[in-house]
C-alpha positions, -999 to 999 in steps of 0.1 A, spaced: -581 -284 232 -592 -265 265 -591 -296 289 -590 -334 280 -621 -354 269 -624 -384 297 -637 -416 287 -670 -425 299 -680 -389 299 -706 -375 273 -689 -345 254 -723 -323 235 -746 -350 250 -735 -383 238 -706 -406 246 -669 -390 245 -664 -407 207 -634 -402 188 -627 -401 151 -604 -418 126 -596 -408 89 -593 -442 74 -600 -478 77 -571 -498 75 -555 -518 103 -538 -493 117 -574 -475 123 -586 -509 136 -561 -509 165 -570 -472 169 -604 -482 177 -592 -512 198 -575 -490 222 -600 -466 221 -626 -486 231 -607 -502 259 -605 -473 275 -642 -467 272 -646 -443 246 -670 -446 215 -650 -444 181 -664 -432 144 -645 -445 114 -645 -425 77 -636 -451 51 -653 -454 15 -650 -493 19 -679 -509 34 -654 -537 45 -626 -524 57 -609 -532 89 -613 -506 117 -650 -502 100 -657 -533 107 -648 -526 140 -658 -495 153 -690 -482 169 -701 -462 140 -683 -462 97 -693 -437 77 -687 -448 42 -679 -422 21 -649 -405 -3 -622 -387 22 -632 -356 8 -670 -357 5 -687 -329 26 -715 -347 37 -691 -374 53 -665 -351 70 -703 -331 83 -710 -363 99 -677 -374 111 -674 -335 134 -713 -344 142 -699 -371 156 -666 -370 172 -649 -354 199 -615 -351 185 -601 -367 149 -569 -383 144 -557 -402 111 -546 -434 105 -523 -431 76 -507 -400 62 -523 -395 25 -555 -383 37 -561 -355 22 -546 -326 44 -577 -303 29 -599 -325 45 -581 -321 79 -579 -284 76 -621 -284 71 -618 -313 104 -594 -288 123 -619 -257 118 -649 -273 137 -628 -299 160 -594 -306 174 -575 -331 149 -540 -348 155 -519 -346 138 -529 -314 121 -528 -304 89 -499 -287 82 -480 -318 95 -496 -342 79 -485 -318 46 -449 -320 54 -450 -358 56 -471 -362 19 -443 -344 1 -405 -359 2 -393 -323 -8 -403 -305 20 -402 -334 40 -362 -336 37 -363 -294 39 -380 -296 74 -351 -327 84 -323 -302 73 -342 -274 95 -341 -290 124 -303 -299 120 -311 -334 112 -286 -353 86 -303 -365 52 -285 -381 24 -277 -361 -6 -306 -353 -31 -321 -329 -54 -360 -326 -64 -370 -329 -106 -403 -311 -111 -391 -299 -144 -375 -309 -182 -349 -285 -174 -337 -298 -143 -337 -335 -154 -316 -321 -177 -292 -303 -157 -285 -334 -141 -282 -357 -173 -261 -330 -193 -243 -307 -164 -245 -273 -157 -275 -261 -175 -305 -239 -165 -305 -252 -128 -270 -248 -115 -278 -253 -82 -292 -291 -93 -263 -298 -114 -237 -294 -88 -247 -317 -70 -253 -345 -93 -223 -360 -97 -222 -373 -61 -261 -385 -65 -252 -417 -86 -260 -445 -77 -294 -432 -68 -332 -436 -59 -355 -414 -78 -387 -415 -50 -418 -399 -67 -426 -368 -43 -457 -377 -31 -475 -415 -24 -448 -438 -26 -453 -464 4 -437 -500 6 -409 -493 -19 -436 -478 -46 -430 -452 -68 -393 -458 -66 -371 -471 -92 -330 -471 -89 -307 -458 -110 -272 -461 -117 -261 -433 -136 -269 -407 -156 -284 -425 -186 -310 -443 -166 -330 -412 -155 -344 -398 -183 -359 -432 -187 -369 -438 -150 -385 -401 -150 -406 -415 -177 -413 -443 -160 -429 -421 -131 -450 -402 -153 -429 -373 -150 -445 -367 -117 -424 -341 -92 -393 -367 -79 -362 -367 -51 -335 -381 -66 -314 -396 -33 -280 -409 -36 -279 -450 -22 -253 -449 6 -238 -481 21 -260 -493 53 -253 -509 80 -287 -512 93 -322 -495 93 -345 -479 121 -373 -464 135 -383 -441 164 -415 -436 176 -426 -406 197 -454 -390 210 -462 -357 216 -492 -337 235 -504 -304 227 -491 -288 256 -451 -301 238 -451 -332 266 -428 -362 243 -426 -394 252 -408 -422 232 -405 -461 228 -368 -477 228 -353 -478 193 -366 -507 169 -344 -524 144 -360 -534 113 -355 -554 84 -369 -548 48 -378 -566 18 -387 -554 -16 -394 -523 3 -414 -537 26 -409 -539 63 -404 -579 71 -387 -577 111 -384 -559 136 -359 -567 168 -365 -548 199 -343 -552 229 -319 -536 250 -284 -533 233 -299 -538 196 -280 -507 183 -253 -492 201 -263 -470 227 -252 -435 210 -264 -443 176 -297 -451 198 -297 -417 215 -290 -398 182 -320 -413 169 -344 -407 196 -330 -370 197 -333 -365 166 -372 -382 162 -379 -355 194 -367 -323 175 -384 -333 140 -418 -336 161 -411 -303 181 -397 -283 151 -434 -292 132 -451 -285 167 -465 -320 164 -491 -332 182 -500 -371 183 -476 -403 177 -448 -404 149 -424 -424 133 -395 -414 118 -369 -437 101 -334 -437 101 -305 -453 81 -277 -464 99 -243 -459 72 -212 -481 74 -192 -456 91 -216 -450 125 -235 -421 111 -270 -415 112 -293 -400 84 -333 -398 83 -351 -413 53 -388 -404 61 -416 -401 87 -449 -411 90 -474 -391 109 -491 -420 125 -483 -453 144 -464 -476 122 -458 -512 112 -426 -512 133 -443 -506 162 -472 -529 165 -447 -552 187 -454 -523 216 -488 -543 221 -477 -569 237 -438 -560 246 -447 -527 266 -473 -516 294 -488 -491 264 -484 -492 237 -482 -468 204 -520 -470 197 -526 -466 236 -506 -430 233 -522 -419 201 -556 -418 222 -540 -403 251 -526 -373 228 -554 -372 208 -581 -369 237 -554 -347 257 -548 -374 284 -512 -373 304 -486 -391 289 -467 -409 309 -430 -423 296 -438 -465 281 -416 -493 294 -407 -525 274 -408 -554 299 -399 -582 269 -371 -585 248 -397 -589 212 -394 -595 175 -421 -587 150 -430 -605 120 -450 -596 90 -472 -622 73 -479 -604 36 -503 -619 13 -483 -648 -5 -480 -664 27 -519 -679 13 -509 -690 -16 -490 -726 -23 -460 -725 -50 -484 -732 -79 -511 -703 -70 -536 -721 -52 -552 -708 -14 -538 -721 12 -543 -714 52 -513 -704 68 -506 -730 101 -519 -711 127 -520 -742 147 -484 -748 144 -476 -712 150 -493 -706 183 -480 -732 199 -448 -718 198 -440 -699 228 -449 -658 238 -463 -660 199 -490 -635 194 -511 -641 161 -528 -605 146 -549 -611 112 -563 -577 102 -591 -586 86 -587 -584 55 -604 -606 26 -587 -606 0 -553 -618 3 -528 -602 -23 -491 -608 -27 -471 -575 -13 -508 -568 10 -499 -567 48 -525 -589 58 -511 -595 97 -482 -596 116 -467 -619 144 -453 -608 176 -427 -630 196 -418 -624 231 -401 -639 257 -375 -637 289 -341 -630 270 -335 -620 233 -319 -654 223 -355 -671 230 -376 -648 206 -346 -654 182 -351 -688 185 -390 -686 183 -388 -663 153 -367 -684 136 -391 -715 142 -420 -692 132 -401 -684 96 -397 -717 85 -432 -728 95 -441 -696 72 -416 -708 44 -402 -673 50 -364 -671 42 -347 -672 69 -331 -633 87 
């Protein structure tokens, strides 16, 4: 990119418009901040309803890789980001030839497949737990028998058990991931994967979990939001604290150094999460990244003067990025689909009412129609003047929910 794309400007004769690769919610907040700051946005997404479509100035609804669509998309856009990282990286290398695209390609590769995921962690000097990768008979069965036909798998398996075997590529929201605790459960769980290509990850005692997010421009410019604590269930992200003194301070810095060199080593452009696990003993290790804003993150909306959507268009149009500031302690809070049903199956409406009359309670519904149990259908974010508040808030915002309490 030669020189930024201002909004409000027309870039090949029509409004500066920027493209998105996918029409979840995290698209539809793409296009929210987009469009606040005047530019025109373009979604590709094969569902006629889905949410940042439904949304945006123009939705093009076709397959991710249909030439036609991606021919319309470049017609169309200035620059091309995505909004969630299994887009198929050949259809951001035909994006990238035409138009500039962040994150690129190649990045967006690294982050579809745990294998070289965890290689490019361990090349930038960043700690991951132990693990090996099954793509074959033979190494399953260097693992379930010993030394075998893949030494190098088999030494290390003794020390992998208990484990999580992680299929290598789409696993999201603790899918495509079944534990084991020894050797005689793998054949079976291998099986159970469809023998696809797997990590198998040794489970290491925690402490806690969390998540960096940084932004980076193409002329190597990072930025970075404070460190966010978060809280999972069934795989699935349920909380996030954010505030001053949530993790001690050098576990904090360790993370955010460590989110910085995993962007620069991949010569990242855009915003990205990475996750960390924090072990019993004060150590640090990464468990993934996601080349996109992320559901841990969402809280920067109303906690921070920009926030994580607000940088994505900054690096993506080549804008300046200036450092973000957190002026509120916050929590966020995911409402997943059960939350409409009762106990016996029936639809219910969640108490909105109820809810927003709680204090610095922000109410997002992506919307979505169909509610499903597991389906991230919104999220609440609680601010306030001092941590112990939006504690307090949260907690009154659970039990409204019927949410078990954190």
């Amino acid at each position: 990119m030669n020189k930024p794309i201002l909004p409000g400007t027309l870039v090949n004769g029509q409004p500066a418009t920027l493209g998105v690769m996918g029409g979840g919610q995290l698209g539809r907040m793409f296009v929210h901040a987009a469009q606040r700051m005047g530019y025109f946005t373009v979604v590709l997404d094969p569902d006629p309803a889905s949410p940042a479509g439904l949304v945006s100035h123009h939705h093009i609804q076709t397959p991710y890789l249909d030439e036609q669509g991606l021919a319309q998309l470049m017609q169309r856009s200035a620059a091309i980001t995505t909004e969630f990282e299994n887009v198929p990286a050949p259809a951001l290398v035909t994006l990238g030839a035409h138009r500039p695209v962040a994150p690129g390609a190649d990045a967006v590769a690294v982050a579809q497949d745990r294998a070289a995921e965890k290689a490019h962690f361990r090349a930038c000097g960043v700690p991951v737990a132990p693990y090996v990768v099954i793509e074959t008979p033979e190494q399953l069965a260097a693992l379930i028998e010993g030394p075998g036909a893949v030494p190098e798998v088999s030494r290390v398996g003794a020390d992998l058990f208990p484990g999580i075997l992680k299929t290598a590529r789409l696993g999201y929201d603790g899918k495509g991931q079944i534990r084991i605790q020894n050797r005689a459960d793998l054949a079976a769980a291998w099986d159970g994967l469809k023998n696809v290509p797997c990590v198998l990850e040794k489970m290491l005692p925690l402490a806690a979990e969390c998540s960096v997010i940084v932004a980076r421009g193409a002329d190597g410019a990072v930025v970075h939001f404070p460190v966010q604590r978060n809280v999972h269930r069934d795989g699935i992200l349920a909380l996030t604290e954010v505030f001053e003194g949530n993790l001690p301070l050098p576990i904090a810095k360790r993370s955010i150094d460590a989110a910085i060199s995993i962007a620069n080593g991949l010569d990242y452009v855009g915003v990205l999460c990475v996750e960390f696990f924090v072990l019993a003993d004060g150590s640090l290790v990464v468990n993934e990244m996601a080349p996109r804003p992320h559901n841990s993150g969402h809280y920067t909306m109303e906690a921070c003067d920009q926030s994580q959507f607000d940088l994505q268009v900054r690096t993506l149009a080549g804008l300046p990025l200036t450092p973000p500031r957190q002026h509120s302690p916050a929590i966020l809070l995911n409402l997943l689909g059960e939350l409409w049903f009762d106990a016996a199956g029936g639809a219910v409406t969640p108490p909105w009412a109820e809810l927003l009359a709680l204090p610095g309670t922000h109410l997002h519904l992506y919307g979505k129609l169909d509610a499903r149990r597991g389906r991230k259908m919104g999220h609440l974010t609680m601010t306030g003047a001092d941590i112990a508040a939006v504690r307090a808030t949260a907690a009154r915002a659970a039990a409204l929910l019927g949410i078990a309490p954190f």
